[in-house]
N, C-alpha and C positions, 0 to 999 in steps of 0.2 A: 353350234349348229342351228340353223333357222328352220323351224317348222311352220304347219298351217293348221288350223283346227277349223273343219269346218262344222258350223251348225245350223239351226234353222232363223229364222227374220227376226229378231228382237231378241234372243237370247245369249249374244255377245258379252254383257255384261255376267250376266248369271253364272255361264262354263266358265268365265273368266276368275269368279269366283270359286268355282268349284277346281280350279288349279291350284288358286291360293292355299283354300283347305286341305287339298289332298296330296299335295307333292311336296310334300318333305325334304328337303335341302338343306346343306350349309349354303352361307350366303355366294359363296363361289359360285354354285351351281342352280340356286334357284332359279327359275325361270324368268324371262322377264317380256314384258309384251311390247312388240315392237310397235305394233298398231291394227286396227280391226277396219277392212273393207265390207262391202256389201255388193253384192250381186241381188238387185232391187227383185224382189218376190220370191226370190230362190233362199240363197245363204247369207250369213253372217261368217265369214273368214277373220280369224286371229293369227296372226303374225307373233310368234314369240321366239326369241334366243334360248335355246334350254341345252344343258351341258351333257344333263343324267341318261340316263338309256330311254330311249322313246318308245318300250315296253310300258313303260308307268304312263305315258300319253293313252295307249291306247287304251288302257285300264278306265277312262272318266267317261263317265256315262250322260253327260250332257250331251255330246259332240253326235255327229252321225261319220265324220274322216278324220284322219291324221294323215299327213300328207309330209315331206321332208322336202324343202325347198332347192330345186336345182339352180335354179337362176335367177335374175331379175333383170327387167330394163328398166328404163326412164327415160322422158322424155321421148316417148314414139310417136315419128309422125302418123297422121293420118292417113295417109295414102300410101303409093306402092313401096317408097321409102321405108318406112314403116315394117314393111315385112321384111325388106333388109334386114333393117335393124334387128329383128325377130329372129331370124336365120341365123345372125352372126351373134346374136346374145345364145341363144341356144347351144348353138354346136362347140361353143368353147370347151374340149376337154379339160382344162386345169379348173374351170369354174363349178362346174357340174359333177367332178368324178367323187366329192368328199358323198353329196346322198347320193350317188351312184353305188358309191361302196357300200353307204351304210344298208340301202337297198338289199345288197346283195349277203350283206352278213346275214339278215332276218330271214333269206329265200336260198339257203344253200350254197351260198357262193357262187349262182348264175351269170354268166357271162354272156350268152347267148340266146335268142330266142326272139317270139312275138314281142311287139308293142302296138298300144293304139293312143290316142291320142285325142284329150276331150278336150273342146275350144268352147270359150265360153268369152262374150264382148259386152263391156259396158261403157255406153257414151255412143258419138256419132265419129265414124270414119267411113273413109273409101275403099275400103274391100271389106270384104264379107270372112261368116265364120268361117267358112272350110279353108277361105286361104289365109287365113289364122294357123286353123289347124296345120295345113300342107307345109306350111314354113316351118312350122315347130318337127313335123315327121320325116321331111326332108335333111333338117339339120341334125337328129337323131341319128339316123339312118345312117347319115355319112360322115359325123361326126363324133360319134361317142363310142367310148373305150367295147370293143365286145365288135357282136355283129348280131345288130336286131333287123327283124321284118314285119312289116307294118301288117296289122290285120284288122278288120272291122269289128270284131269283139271277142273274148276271151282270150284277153293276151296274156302273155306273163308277166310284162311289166305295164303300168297303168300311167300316163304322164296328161295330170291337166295343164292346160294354158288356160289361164284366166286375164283378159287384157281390159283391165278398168281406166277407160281415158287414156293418159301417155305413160299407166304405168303397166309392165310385163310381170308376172307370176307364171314362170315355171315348176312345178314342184311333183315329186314320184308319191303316188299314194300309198300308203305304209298298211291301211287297211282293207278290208274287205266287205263284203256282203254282211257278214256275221253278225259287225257292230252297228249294221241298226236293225238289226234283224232281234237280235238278243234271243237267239234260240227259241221265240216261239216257236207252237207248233201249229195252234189255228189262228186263223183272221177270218176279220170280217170287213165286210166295205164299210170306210168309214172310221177304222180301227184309230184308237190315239197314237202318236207317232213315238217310240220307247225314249226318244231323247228329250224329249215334251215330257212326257213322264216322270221320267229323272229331274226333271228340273222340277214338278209340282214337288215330288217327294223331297228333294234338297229344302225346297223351305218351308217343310213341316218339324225341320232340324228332327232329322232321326234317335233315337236315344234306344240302350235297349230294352226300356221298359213301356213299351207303347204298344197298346192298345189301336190297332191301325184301324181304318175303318174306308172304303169307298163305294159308297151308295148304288153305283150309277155303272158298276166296272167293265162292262162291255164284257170285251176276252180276258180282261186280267192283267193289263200291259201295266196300270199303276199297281197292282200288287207285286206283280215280277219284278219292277223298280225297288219297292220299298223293301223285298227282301233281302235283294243285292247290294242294296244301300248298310247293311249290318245284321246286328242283333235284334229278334222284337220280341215281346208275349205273345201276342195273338194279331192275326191279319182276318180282318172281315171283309167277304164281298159279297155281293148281291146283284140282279139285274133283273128286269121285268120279260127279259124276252128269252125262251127257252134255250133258243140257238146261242145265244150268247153264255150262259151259262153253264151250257155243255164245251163250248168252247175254253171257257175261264176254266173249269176242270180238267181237262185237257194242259192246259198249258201251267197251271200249280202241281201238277202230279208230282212230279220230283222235285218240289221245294218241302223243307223238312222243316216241321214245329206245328205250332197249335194254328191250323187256316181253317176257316168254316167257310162256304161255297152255300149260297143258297139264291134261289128263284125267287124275288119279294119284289115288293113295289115298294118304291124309294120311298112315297109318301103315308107309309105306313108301315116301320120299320121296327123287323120282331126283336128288336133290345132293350135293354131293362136304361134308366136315365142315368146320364153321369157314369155312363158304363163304357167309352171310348177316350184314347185322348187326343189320337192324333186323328182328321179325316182331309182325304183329296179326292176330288170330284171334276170330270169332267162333264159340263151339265151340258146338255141339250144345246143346237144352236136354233132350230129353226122356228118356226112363229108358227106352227099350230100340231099341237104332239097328239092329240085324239078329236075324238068327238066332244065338242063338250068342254076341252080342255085347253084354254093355250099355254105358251110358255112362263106371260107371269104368274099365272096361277099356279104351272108347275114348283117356277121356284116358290114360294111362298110355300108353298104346303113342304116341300124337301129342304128346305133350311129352317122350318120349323121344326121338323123333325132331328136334322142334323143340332139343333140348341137342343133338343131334350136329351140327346144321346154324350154329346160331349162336354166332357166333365170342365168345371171351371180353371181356366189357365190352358186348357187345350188350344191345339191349333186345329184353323180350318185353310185349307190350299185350294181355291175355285179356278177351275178356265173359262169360261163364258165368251160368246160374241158380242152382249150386247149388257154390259156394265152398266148403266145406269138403270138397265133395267132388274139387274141384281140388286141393286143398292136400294129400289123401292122396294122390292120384297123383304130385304135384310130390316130394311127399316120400320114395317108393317111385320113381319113375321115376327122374328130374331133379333129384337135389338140388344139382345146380348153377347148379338158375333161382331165384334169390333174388328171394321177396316184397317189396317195398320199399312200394306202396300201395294202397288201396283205396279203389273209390266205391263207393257204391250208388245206382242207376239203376231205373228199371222202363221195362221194353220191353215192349208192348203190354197193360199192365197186372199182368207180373208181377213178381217182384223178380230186380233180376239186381247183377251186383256186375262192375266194370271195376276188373282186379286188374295192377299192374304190377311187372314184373320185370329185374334184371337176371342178364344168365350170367357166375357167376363163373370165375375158373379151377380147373380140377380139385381141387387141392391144397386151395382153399378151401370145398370144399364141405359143408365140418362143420355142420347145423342154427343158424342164425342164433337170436336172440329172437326170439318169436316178434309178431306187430304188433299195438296193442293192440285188443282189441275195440270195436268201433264200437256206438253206440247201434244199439239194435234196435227201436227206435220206428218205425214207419211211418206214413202218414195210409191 
């Protein structure tokens, strides 16, 4: 069966990773990746063959969908052709009915009901989104096993079209609201996105003797991660702003173990040294945080702190917008938090880089080489 995982702008490789880890197969049945599109500022789409129940899909916590592929075309033209082809790739019952079924194993055995229909286009063509859409709900409608009716939202069954250049992605969404929701309960503007989260947490490699620690936690979205991620000792969080820590409260209530929740200023942080091992941190993006205060000055003072707290061999997981401007404070603050790698990501459209670190011990803290530079190409 052909699925889709969609997630956010750069972290195709990472969830990609996070399949390898976590989906357990004999080799019959392991997954395999057919290939990874983009929808330029929106998602990263993964294409994989996988055999096993696609319950275990929706279990991974990089993603924000799961989606089960009804169709595909190739080679569509641009123009009115084009939706032909769209029409008559869609509406094939013998093509479409295996994640029809499987659709319907997950929701009851549903035969019947609403559909809508999200169109989504990348490249240049001669028609537009809705008669994207209208092709694909047309040929639904009159085409597939059952008897649906198109509705503008809250349907029962969810089908996007995503048509990148001359190729077609039909596919039935398997998931919901839920999974990027992750059962918080509060937010705030601005909130870390839970699948961003998941992935700082992934590469602070979880263990269950960690000592977690995020400085900076807003509502708590990387503690919710790292608890779901396994085992820990202790989950530390903190935030300077009151609403958000009544927040973060709120939203660890029902997570069980040793969590301390407190109101502190990141640059003045009430734990003893060498008393964390793991820390993720979503730092600041913007270029002037107080009076008095900008952003490099922020980090400097908070990855100073973050080297007194974590212990040597510990991991540090940063987001940041603006990467070289961590690197001078890590380099002036901390230089015993050694760079080891980098993504680049875009959160809510803009570019941010997820930078990983180890703390070395003192004595080793001489400027490492430096890591090599990453294409600077963006879409």
């Amino acid at each position: 069966m052909l699925y889709l995982l969609q997630t956010l702008p750069g972290l195709a490789a990472l969830t990609w990773r996070e399949v390898e880890q976590k989906i357990h197969t004999d080799e019959r049945t392991a997954p395999r990746q057919v290939g990874v599109r983009n929808v330029p500022g929106r998602n990263d789409l993964i294409l994989l063959d996988y055999q096993g129940s696609p319950r275990r899909l929706l279990e991974l916590r990089t993603i924000e969908d799961v989606f089960v592929v009804a169709t595909r075309g190739f080679k569509i033209a641009p123009d009115e052709r084009g939706l032909r082809q769209i029409h008559a790739a869609t509406r094939n019952e013998e093509v479409v009915k295996p994640a029809l079924t499987l659709w319907q194993r997950l929701n009851g055995g549903k035969r019947n009901g609403s559909f809508r229909v999200v169109a989504r286009m990348v490249g240049k063509h001669r028609f537009q989104r809705y008669e994207l859409g209208r092709a694909v709900s047309d040929a639904i409608r009159d085409g597939w096993p059952g008897r649906w009716q198109p509705v503008n939202e809250e349907a029962d069954l969810e089908v996007w079209a995503t048509l990148i250049e001359q190729e077609l992605i039909v596919a039935i969404r398997l998931s919901d609201a839920s999974l990027r929701i992750r059962g918080k309960i509060a937010h705030l503007p601005a909130s870390l996105r839970p699948a961003l989260a998941a992935t700082m947490v992934m590469l602070t490699q979880p263990a269950a003797d960690d000592i977690f620690l995020d400085p900076m936690a807003g509502v708590g979205t990387i503690l919710l991660e790292r608890a779901a991620a396994g085992p820990f000792t202790a989950l530390y969080g903190g935030d300077i702003s009151p609403a958000a820590v009544t927040a973060m409260q709120a939203n660890l209530r029902g997570i069980h173990g040793q969590i301390t929740v407190r109101r502190w200023n990141a640059t003045k942080l009430p734990l003893p040294d060498a008393s964390v091992t793991k820390v993720a941190v979503n730092l600041p993006f913007g270029t002037q945080i107080g009076e008095g205060e900008d952003l490099e000055e922020l980090y400097h003072d908070v990855l100073r702190q973050i080297a007194r707290v974590l212990k040597p061999g510990g991991r540090l997981v940063t987001l940041v917008a603006n990467q070289q401007l961590l690197d001078r404070a890590r380099t002036h603050a901390a230089p015993v938090l050694r760079a080891t790698a980098r993504h680049r990501v875009l959160v809510l459209g803009h570019r941010a880089t997820i930078c990983e670190h180890i703390r070395v011990p003192d004595t080793a803290a001489a400027p490492p080489p430096p890591i090599p530079a990453e294409d600077d190409d963006w879409e």
